[in-house]
KEFIZA-768464 format. One record per residue (C-alpha): residue number from 1; residue in one letter; chain; y, x, z. Coordinates in Angstrom, 2 decimals, padded with zeros to 5 digits. Each point is the difference from the previous one (the first is absolute). Layout:
MARDO    i  aa  ch        v        u        w
MARDO  NUM   A   A        Y        X        Z
...
END
This chain:
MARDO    i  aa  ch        v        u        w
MARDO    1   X   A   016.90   010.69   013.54
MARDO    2   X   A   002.60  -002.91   001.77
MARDO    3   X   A  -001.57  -002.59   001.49
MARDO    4   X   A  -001.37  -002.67  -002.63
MARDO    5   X   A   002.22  -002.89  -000.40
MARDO    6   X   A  -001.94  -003.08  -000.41
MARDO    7   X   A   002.01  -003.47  -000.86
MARDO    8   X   A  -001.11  -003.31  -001.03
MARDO    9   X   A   001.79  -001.04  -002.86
MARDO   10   X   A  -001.20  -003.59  -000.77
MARDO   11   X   A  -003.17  -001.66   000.96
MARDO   12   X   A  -002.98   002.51  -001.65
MARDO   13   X   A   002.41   002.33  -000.55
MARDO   14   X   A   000.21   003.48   001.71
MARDO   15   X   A   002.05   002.86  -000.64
MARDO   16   X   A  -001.06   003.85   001.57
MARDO   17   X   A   002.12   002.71  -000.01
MARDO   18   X   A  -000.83   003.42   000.52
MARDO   19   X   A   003.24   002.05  -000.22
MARDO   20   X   A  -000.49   003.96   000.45
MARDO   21   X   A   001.84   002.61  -001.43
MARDO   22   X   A  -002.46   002.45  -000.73
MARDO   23   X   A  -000.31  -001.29  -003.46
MARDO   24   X   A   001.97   000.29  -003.04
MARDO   25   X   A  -001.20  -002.92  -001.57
MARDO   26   X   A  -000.44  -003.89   001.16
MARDO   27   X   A  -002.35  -002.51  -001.42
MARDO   28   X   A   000.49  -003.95   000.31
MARDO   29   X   A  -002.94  -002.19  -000.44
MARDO   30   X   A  -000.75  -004.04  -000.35
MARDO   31   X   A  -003.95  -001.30   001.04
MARDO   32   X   A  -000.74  -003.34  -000.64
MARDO   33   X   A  -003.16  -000.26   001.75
MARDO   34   X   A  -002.29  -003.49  -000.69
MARDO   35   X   A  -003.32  -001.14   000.16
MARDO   36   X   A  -002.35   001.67  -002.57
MARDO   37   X   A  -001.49  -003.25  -002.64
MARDO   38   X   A  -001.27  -000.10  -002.86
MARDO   39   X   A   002.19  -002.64  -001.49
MARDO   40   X   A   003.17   002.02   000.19
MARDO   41   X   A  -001.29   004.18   000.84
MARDO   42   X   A   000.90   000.68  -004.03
MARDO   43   X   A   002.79  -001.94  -000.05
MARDO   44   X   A   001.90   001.44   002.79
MARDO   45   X   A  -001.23   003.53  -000.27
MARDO   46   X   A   001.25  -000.03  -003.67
MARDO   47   X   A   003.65  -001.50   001.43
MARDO   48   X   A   001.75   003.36   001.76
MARDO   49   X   A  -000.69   001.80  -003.10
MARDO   50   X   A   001.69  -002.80  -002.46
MARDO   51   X   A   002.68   000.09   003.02
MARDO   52   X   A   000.72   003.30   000.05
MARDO   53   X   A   000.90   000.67  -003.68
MARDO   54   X   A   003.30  -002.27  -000.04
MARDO   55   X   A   002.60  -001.93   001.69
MARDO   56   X   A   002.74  -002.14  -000.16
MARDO   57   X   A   002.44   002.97   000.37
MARDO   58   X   A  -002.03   002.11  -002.17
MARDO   59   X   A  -001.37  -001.94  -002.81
MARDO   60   X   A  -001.46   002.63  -002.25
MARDO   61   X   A  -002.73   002.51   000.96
MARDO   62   X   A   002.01   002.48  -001.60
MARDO   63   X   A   002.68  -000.42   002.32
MARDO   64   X   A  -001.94  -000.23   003.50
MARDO   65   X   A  -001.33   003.40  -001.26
MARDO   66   X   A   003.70   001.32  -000.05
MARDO   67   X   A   000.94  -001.82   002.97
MARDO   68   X   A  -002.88   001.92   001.99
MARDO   69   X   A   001.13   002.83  -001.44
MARDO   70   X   A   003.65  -000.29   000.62
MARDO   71   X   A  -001.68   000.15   003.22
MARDO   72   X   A  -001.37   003.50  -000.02
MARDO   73   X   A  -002.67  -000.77  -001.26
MARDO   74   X   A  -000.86  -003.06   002.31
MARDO   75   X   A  -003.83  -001.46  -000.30
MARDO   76   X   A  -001.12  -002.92  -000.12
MARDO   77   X   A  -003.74  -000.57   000.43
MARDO   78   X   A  -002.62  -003.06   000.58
MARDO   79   X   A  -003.18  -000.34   001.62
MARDO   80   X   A  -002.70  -002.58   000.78
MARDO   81   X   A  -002.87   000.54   003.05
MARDO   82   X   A  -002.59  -001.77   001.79
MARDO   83   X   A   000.68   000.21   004.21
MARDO   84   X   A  -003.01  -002.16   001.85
MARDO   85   X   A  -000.20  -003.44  -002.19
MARDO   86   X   A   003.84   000.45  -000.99
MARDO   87   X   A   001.78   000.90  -003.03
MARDO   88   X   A   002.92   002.41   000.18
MARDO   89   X   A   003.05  -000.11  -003.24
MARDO   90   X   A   002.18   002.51   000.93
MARDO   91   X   A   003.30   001.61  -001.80
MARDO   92   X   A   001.11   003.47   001.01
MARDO   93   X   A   003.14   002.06  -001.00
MARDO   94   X   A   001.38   003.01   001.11
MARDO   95   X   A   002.25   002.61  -000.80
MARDO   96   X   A   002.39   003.01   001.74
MARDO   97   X   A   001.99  -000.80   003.34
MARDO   98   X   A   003.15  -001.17  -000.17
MARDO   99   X   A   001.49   003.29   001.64
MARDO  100   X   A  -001.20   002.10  -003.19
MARDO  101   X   A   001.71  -002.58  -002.38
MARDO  102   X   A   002.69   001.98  -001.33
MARDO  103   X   A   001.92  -002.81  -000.76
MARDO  104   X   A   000.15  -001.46   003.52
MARDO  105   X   A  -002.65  -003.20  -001.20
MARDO  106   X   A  -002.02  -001.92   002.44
MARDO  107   X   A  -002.48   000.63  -002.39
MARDO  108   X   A  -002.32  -002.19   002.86
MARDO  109   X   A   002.39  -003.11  -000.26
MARDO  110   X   A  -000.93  -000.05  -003.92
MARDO  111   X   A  -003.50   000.84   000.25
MARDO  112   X   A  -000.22  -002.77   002.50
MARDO  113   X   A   002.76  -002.69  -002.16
MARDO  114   X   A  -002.46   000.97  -002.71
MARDO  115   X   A  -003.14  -000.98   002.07
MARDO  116   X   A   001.70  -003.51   000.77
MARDO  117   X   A   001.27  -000.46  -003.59
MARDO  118   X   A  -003.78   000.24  -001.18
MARDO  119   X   A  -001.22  -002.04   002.68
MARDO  120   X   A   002.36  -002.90   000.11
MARDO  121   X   A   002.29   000.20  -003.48
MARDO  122   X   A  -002.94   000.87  -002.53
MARDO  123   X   A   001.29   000.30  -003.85
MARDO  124   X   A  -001.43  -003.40  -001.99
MARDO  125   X   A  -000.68  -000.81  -003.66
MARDO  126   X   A  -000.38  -003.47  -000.80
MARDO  127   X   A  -000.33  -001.23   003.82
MARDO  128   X   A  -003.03   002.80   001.26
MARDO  129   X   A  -000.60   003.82  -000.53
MARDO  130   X   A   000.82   002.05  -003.14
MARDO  131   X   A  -003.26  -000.54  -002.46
MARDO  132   X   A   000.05   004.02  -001.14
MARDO  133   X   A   000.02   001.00   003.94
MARDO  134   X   A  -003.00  -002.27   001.09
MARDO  135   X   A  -001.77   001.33  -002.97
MARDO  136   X   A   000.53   003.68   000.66
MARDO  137   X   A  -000.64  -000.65   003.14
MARDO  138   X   A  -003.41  -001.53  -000.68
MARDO  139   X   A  -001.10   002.51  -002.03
MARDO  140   X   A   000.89   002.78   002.40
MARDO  141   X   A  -002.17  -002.08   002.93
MARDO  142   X   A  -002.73  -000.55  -002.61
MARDO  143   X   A   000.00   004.03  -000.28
MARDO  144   X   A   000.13   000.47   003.55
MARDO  145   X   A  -003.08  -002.24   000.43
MARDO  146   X   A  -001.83   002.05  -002.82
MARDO  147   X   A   001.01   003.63   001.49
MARDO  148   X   A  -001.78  -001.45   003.21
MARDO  149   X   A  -003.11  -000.78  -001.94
MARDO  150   X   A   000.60   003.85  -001.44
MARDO  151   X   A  -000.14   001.25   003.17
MARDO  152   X   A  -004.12  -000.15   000.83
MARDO  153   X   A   000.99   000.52   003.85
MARDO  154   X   A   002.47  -002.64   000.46
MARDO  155   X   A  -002.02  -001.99  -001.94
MARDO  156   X   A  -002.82   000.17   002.33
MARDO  157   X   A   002.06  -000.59   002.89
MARDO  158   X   A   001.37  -003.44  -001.43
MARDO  159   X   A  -003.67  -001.25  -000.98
MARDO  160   X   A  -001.38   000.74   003.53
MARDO  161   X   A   002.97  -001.53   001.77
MARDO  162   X   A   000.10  -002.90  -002.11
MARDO  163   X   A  -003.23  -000.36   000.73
MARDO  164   X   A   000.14   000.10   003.63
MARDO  165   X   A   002.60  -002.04   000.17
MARDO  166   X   A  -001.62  -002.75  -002.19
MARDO  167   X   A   001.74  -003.46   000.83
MARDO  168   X   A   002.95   001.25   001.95
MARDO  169   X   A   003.31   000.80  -001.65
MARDO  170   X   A  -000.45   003.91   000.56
MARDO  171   X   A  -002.46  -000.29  -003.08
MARDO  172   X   A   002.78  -001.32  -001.90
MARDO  173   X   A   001.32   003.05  -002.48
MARDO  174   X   A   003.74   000.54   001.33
MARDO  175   X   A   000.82  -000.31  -003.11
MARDO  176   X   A  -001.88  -002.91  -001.47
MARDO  177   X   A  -002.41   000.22  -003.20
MARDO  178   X   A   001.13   001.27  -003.66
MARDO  179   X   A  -000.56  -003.53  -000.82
MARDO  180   X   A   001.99  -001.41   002.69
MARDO  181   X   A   002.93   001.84  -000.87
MARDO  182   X   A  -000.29  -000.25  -003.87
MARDO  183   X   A   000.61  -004.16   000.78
MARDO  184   X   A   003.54   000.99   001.92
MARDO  185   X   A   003.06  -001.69  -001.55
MARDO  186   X   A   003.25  -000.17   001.03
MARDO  187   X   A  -000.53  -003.26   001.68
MARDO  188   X   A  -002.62   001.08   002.04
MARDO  189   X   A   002.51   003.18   001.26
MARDO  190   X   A   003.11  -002.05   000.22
MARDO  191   X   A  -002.36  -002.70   002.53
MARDO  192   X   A  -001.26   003.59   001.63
MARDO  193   X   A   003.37   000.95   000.70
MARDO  194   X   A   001.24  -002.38   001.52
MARDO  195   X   A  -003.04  -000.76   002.75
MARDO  196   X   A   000.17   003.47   000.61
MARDO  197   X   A   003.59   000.01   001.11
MARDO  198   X   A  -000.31  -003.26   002.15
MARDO  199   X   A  -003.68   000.29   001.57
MARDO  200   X   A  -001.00   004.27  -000.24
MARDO  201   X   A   000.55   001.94   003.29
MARDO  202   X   A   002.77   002.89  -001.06
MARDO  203   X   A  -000.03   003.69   001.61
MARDO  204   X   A   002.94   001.59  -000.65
MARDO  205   X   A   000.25   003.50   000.86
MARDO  206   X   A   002.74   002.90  -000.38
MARDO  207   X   A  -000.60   003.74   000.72
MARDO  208   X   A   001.53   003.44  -000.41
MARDO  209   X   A   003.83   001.19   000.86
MARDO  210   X   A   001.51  -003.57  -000.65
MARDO  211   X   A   001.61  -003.00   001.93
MARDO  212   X   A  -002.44  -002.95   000.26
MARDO  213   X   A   002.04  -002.18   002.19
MARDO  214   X   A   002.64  -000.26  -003.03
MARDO  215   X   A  -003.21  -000.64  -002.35
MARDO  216   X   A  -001.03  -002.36   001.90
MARDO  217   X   A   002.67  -003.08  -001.26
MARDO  218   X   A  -000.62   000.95  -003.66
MARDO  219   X   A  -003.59  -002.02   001.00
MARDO  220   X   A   000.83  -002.48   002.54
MARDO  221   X   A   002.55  -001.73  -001.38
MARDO  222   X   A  -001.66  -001.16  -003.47
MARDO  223   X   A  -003.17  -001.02   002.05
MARDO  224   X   A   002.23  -002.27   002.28
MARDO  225   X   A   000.52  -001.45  -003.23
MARDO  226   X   A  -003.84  -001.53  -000.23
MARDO  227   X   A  -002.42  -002.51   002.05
MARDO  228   X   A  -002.50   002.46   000.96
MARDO  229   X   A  -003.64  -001.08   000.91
MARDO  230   X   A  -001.58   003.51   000.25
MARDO  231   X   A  -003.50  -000.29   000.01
MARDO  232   X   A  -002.47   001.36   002.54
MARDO  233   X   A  -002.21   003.07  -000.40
MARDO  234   X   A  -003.54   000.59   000.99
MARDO  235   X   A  -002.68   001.69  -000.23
MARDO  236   X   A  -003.83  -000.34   000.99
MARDO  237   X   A  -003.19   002.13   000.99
MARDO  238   X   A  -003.11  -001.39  -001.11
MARDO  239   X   A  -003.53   000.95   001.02
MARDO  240   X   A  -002.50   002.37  -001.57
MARDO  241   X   A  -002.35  -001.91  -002.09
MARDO  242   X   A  -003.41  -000.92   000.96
MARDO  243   X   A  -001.51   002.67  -002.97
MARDO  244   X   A   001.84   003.16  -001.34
MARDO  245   X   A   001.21  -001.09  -003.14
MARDO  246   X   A  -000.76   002.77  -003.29
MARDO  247   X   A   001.52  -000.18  -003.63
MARDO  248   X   A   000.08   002.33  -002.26
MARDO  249   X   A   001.53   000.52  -003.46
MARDO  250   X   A  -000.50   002.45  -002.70
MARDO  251   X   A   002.86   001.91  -002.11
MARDO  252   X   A   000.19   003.06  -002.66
MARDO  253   X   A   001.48   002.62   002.84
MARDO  254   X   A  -001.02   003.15   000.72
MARDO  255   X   A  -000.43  -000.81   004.28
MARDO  256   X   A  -001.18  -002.66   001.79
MARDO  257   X   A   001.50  -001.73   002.82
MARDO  258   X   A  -001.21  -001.35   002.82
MARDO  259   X   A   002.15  -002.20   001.89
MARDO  260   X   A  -001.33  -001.44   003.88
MARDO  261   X   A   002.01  -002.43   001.59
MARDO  262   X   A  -000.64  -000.94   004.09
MARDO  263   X   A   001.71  -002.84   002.18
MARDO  264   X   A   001.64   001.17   003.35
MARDO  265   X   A  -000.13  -002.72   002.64
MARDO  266   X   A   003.17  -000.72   002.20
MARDO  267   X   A   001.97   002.84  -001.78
MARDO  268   X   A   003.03  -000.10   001.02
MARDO  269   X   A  -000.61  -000.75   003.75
MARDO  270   X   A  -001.59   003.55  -000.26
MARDO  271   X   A   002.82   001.26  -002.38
MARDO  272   X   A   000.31   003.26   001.04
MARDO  273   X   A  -003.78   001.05   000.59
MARDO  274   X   A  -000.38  -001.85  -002.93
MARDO  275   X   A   002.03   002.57  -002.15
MARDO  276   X   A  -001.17   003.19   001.85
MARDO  277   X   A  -003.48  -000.98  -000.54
MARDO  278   X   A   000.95  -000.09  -003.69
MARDO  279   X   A   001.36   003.18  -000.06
MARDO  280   X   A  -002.33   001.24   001.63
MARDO  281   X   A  -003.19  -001.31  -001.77
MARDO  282   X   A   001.64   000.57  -003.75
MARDO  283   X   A   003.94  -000.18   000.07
MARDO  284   X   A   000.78   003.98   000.41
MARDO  285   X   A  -000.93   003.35  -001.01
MARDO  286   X   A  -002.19   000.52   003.13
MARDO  287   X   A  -001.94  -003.20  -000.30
MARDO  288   X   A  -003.40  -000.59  -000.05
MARDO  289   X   A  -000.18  -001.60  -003.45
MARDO  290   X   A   001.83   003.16  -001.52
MARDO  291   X   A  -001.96   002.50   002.22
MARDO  292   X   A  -003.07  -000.92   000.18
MARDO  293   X   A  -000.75  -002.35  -003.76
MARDO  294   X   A   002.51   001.99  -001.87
MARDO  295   X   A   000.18   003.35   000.96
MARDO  296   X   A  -003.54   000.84   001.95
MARDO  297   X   A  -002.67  -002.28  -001.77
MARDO  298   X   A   002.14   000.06  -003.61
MARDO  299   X   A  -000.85  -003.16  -000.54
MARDO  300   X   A   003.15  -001.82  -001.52
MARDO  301   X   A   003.16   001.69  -001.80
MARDO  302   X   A   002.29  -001.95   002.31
MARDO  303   X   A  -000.65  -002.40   002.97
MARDO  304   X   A   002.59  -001.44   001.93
MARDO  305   X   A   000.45  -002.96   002.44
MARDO  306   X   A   003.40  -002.04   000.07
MARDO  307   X   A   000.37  -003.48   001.80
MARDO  308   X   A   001.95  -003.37  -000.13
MARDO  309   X   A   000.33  -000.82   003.32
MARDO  310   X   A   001.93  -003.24  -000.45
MARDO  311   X   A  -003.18  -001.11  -001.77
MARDO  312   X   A  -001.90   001.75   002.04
MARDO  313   X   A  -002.09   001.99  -002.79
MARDO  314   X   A  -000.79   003.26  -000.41
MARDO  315   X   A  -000.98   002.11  -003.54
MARDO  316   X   A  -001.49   002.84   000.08
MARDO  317   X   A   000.71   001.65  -003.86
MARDO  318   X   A  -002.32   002.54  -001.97
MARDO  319   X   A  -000.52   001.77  -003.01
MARDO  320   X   A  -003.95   000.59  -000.61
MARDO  321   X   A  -002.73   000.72  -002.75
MARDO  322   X   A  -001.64  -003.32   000.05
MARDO  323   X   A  -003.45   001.03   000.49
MARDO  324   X   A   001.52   000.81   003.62
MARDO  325   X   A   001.23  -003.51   000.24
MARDO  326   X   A  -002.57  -000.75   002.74
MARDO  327   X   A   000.05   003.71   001.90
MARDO  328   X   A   003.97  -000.63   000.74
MARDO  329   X   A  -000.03  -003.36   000.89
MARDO  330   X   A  -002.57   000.92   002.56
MARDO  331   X   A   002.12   003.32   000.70
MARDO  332   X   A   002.57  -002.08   000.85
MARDO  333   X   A  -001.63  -001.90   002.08
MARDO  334   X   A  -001.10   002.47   002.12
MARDO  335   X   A   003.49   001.14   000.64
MARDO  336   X   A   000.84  -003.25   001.62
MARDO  337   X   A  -002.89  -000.17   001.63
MARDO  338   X   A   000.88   003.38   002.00
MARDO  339   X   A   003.28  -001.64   000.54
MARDO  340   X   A  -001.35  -002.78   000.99
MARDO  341   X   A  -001.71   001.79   002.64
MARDO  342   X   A   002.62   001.98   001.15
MARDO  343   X   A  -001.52   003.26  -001.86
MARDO  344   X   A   002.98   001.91  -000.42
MARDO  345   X   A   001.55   002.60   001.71
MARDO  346   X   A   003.17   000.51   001.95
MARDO  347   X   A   001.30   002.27  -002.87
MARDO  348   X   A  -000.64  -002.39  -002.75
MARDO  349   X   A   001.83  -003.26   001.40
MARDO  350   X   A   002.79   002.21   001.53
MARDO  351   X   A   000.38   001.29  -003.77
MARDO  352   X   A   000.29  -003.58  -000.90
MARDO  353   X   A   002.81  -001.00   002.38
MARDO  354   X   A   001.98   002.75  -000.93
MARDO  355   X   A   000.23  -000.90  -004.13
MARDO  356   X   A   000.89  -003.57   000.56
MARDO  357   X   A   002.58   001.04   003.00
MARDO  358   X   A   001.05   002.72  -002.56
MARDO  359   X   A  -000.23  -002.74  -002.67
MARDO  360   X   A   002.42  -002.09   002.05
MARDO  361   X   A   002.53   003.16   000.89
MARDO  362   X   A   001.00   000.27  -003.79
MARDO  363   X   A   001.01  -003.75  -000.18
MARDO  364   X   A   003.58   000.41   000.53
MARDO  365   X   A   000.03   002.87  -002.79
MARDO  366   X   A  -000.07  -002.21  -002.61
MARDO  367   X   A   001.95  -002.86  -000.82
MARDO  368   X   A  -002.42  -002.09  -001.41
MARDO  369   X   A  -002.72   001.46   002.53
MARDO  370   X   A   002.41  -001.52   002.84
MARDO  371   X   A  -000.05  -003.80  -002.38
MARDO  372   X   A  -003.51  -000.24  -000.62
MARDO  373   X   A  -000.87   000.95   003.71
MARDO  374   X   A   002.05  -003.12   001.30
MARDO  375   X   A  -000.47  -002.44  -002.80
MARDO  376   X   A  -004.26   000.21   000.60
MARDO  377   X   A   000.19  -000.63   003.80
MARDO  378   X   A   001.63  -003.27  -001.71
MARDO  379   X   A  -002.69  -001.97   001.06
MARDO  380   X   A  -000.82   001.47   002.96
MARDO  381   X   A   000.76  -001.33   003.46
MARDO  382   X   A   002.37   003.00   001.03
MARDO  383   X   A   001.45   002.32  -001.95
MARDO  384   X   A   000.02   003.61   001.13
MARDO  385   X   A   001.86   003.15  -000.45
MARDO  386   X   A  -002.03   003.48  -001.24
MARDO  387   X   A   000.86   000.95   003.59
MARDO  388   X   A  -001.96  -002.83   001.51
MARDO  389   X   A  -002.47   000.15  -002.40
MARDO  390   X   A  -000.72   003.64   000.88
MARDO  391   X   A   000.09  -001.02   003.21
MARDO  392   X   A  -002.64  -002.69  -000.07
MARDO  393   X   A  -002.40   002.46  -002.46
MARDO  394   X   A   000.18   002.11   003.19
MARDO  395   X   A  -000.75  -001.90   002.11
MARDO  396   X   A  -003.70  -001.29  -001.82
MARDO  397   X   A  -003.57   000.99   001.71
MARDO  398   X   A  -003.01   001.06  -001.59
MARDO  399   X   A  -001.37  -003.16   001.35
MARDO  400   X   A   002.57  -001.87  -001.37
MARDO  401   X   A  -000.91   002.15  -003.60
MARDO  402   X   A  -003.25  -000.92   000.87
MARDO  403   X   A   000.76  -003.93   000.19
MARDO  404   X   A   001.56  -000.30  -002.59
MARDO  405   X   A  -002.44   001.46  -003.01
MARDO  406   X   A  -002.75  -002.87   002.20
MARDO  407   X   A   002.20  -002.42  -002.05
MARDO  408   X   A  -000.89   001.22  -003.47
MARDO  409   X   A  -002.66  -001.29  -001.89
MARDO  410   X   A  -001.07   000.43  -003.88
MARDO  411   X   A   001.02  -002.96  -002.06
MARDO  412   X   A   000.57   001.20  -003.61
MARDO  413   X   A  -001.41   002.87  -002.10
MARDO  414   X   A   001.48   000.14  -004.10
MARDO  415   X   A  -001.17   002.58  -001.74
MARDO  416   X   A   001.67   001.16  -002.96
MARDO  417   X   A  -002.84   002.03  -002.38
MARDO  418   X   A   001.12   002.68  -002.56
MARDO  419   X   A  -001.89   001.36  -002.98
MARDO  420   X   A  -001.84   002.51   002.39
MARDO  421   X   A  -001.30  -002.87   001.52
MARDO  422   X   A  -001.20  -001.69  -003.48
END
C-alpha cells in the first residue's frame, strides 16, 4: 500500500486516501460523525438512507438503480453505528477500478460526483425529501429495529449495554426508538440535513487502485461553499457503581442469556494491556472464558468477552440453561480473578498476542477492514498503523496484563430467561 494521503478539506472535514494496486475494486465513503442524543439519533440515522435513494441528477429510484449499474454494477450502501458517546451516518459506494473499465471511465470520479450530488444537491418535492422515500425508508429501519429484537443475542447485548450506560448517550439506541422514528417528517429531515452539513465532523475516505488526490476537489469545493461550525466530539468513562446492578427479563425462547457487563478504569491510558487482557481472558479461541467455562466445565453454549474501550466497558456474552445462571456468573468470575492475579501461563498470553497481532496483519486485505480500522481510532489521541499497533501489542508485560484486568469491576448482570428456565 502507498503512503496514506491525508488532506484537510474544510474545517471538520478530512479526506484519507489509501491508493494500492493490489485491488481490483475501490470503495469511496462519507462519515458524518456527531454527538449521539436523543432528540435527533432517529432522525439522523433515518437521513443517509432517504439520501441515498435519489438525487438531483437522478430523480427516480429506478434510474439511480441503472445509473449504478451502468456502472458495473456499482453499490451503494448505508450504515449507522455507535463509536464511544458518538453517532456515525455513513454512505459507502464502490465498484471495479477504473483500469478494468472497458470503456476507459473514471468510474471513481462518478462514484465520488455521485457521493457529492447526494450530499449537497439532494432531489426535493415540495421544498424537503420525496414522501414515498422517507416512508420506505422508515419502514425498512422499523424492520431493522425488529430483526434486532429477533435476534435473542443481540438483543441481550443492547439491554445490558443500555443498561450500563444508563444516563450517558452510549445508552441511547443508534438508531433512536420505533416511536421516535414513526414521528419523522420531512421537516424534521430537511432541518437534519442541513445541521449535519454545517456542524457534523466529515471523514472522507478513498481506497483501492484509484486516484484520491483528483477525488479530493469533487468534496472540497462544495464545502467551501458553507459556514461550517463542526461540533466537538467526546466521550466519557464513568465509575463502577457502588452495587452490581441485576435485571432480568423473561421471553418464549428456547436459551437463556446471560449478559455481564464490567467498567475498566483509565482504559485507554492502558490501551494496549487493556485489549490483550481481553483477549486473553475471553476474546480468542485460547481464552480462559472459552477454555475453561465453555469447553472444560460445559457450562454455557457460548461465552465470549468483547470490550468498548472508548467507554471503557467490557461484556462478557453467553449462552446458558438458566438454572446455571448463577454457576457461570461465578465461573466467570473466577477467570478474572486468575487474571487478576497473574494466573496464567507464558503460553496462554503469548497465544493472545499473536491473534490480535494476526488480527491486525489482515487489515490491509480488505478494503473496508483498512476504513473501519482508521475511522475507530477517530477519537483517539493518535492514530496508528497495524504495523505500530503490532508493535505496541508486543511490546505489553504480563504485569502490564496483569494491571490492567485490576481495573475491572462487575457493574451490570441482565439475564435473559428462556422457557427452560420457566
Amino acid at each position: 500500500m502507498n503512503p496514506v494521503l491525508e488532506k484537510e478539506l474544510a474545517p471538520g472535514v478530512r479526506l484519507r486516501g489509501f491508493a494500492d494496486t493490489r485491488f481490483k475494486t475501490m470503495r469511496i465513503s462519507v462519515h458524518m460523525i456527531v454527538p449521539l442524543r436523543q432528540e435527533t439519533a432517529a432522525v439522523y440515522a433515518l437521513l443517509p438512507a432517504v439520501m441515498s435513494r435519489v438525487c438531483k441528477a437522478y430523480p427516480d429510484y429506478t434510474l439511480m438503480s441503472r445509473y449504478l449499474c451502468d456502472l458495473y454494477g456499482a453499490s451503494l450502501t448505508t450504515g449507522v453505528r455507535r463509536m464511544g458517546d458518538c453517532q456515525v451516518l455513513s454512505l459507502h459506494a464502490s465498484s471495479i477500478a477504473d483500469r478494468y473499465a472497458l470503456d476507459g471511465r473514471a468510474v471513481s470520479r462518478q462514484l465520488a460526483e455521485l457521493l457529492a450530488s447526494l450530499l449537497f444537491d439532494p432531489y426535493f418535492e415540495e421544498g424537503t425529501f420525496p414522501q414515498e422515500s422517507i416512508l420506505k425508508e422508515k419502514r425498512q429501519m422499523l424492520e431493522l429495529l425488529a430483526s434486532e429484537f429477533n435476534d435473542k443475542q443481540l438483543y441481550a447485548r443492547r439491554k445490558c449495554e443500555a443498561a450500563l450506560f444508563a444516563g450517558e448517550p452510549a445508552g441511547i439506541g443508534r438508531c433512536g426508538t420505533p416511536e421516535e422514528i414513526r414521528k419523522i417528517d420531512g421537516n424534521a429531515l430537511l432541518e437534519a440535513w442541513k445541521t449535519l452539513l454545517n456542524t457534523a465532523v466529515f471523514e472522507i475516505f478513498v481506497l483501492g487502485d484509484c486516484d484520491p488526490e483528483g477525488i479530493a476537489p469533487l468534496f472540497s469545493q462544495p464545502f467551501a461553499a458553507l459556514h461550517r461550525s463542526p461540533c466537538k466530539l467526546t466521550t466519557g468513562v464513568l465509575p463502577v457503581r457502588p452495587a452490581v446492578q441485576r435485571l432480568e427479563e423473561t421471553l418464549p425462547v428456547e436459551q437463556s442469556k446471560l449478559v455481564m457487563g464490567l467498567r475498566l478504569q483509565q482504559p485507554m491510558q492502558q490501551f494496549d494491556a487493556m485489549r490483550l487482557m481481553i483477549a486473553l481472558f475471553g476474546g480468542s479461541p485460547s481464552s480462559k472464558l472459552f477454555v475453561n467455562v465453555r469447553e472444560k466445565q460445559s457450562l454455557c453454549y457460548y461465552c465470549a468477552a468483547r470490550g468498548d474501550l472508548l467507554k471503557g466497558a467490557l461484556f462478557v456474552e453467553s449462552g446458558i440453561d438458566a438454572v446455571q445462571r448463577v454457576a457461570v456468573e461465578q465461573a466467570v468470575l473466577q477467570q478474572l480473578q486468575a487474571v487478576q492475579a497473574g494466573d496464567f501461563t507464558n503460553d496462554e498470553w503469548q497465544k493472545a498476542r499473536l491473534a490480535l497481532a494476526n488480527s491486525c496483519r489482515t487489515v490491509n486485505d480488505y478494503l473496508g477492514a483498512t476504513e473501519n480500522w482508521y475511522l475507530s481510532q477517530l477519537l483517539f489521541d493518535a492514530i496508528r498503523t497495524p504495523e505500530e499497533d503490532i508493535n505496541a501489542l508486543m511490546a505489553v508485560t504480563p504485569e502490564q496484563i496483569v494491571q490492567a484486568a485490576q481495573s475491572a469491576s462487575l457493574d451490570t448482570v441482565y439475564v435473559l430467561k428462556g422457557r427452560e428456565g420457566q
